[in-house]
Phi, psi and omega in degrees: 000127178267342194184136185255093202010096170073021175231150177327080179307150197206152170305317200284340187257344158298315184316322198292325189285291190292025177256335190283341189274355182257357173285316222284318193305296167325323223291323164334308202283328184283340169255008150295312185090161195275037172264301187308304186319299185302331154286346159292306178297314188097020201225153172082176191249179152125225198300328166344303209281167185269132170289110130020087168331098158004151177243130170324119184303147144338111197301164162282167167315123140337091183282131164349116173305137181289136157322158184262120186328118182274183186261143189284114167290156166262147216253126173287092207272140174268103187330158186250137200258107175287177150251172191278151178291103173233170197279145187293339154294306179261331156107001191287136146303104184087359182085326231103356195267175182291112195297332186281345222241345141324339151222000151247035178254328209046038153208189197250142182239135188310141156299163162252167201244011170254003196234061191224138160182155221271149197193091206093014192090342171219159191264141174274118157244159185232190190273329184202183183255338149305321187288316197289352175286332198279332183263321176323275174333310208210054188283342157291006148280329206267334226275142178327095170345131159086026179078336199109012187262167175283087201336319192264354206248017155283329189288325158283034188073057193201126164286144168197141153261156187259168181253142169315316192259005161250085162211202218219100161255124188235127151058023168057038185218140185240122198259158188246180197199113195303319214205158172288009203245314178297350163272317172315328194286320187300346176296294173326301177224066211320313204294327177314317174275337180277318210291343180270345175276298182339305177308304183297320200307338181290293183324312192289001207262327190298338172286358177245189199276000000 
């Protein structure tokens, strides 16, 4: 440059003019300032910086296993005990005769009505006071099997009463009997006929009172 309309160019004034021309060069950089630097660059604070992400909630709580069921005992069911076959009248077991003296007469002997006591639901009489102490004591041994029904025709599925003067001891046990052609049958084959009563009597027994 020679001359600034119409003035001297001088060494001292060239100076001056490139110093304003190296100010005009800067002049961008000095007015972004380290803020545009630090958005350029990725450094430093202010608007720049990235905010921290948020923290996840917590998942929620597990729930708790339900308790456990509880357990049921098995329950013992008690056989149910019939009572025994008496007459609907006199309310006597057996007509009346002694249950003991069936084995130890081995026949049936009439009771005494001052010799009674009552046993299942029907009243017993005996002959003496050894058999009723003797019944007293054990009364499932003197007393007829089955209540007093008739031994073989339980076995074919079926309740009958039995007649008192119709029986039988098999096996230290004493059985009954509707009619002799049904103790004869029971005969053929005793164990065969208790083991068919045994079975039905519980269910046919649940039919009495």
């Amino acid at each position: 440059m020679a001359d600034f309309s119409g003035i001297q160019a001088t060494p001292w004034l060239r100076g001056v003019v490139g110093c304003f021309r190296a100010l005009a060069l800067a002049g961008p950089l000095l007015v972004a300032g380290p803020a545009g630097w630090a958005a350029e660059s990725g450094h430093g604070g202010g608007h720049g910086e990235t905010k921290p992400a948020a923290p996840e909630p917590p998942p929620p709580p597990e729930k708790p296993p339900p308790p456990p069921l509880p357990k049921l005992e098995k329950v013992e069911t008690v056989p149910r005990i019939p009572k025994v076959f008496a007459d609907p009248l006199t309310g006597l077991a057996l007509g009346g005769l002694d249950p003991v003296a069936f084995f130890t007469n081995g026949r049936p002997i009439e009771g005494r009505q001052d010799l009674e006591l009552d046993w299942r639901g029907a009243a017993w009489r005996f002959a003496n006071e050894g058999n009723q102490a003797a019944f007293r004591d054990a009364p499932e041994i003197y007393a007829p099997r089955f209540s007093g029904y008739c031994a073989f025709q339980l076995g074919r599925g079926f309740l009958a009463e039995a007649a008192p003067n119709i029986w039988v001891i098999y096996r230290d046990r004493l059985y009954l009997f509707l009619s002799p052609a049904q103790r004869a049958a029971f005969m053929l084959d005793p164990d065969g006929a208790v083991a068919k009563a045994e079975a039905a009597w519980p269910a046919l027994s649940r039919q009495l009172p």
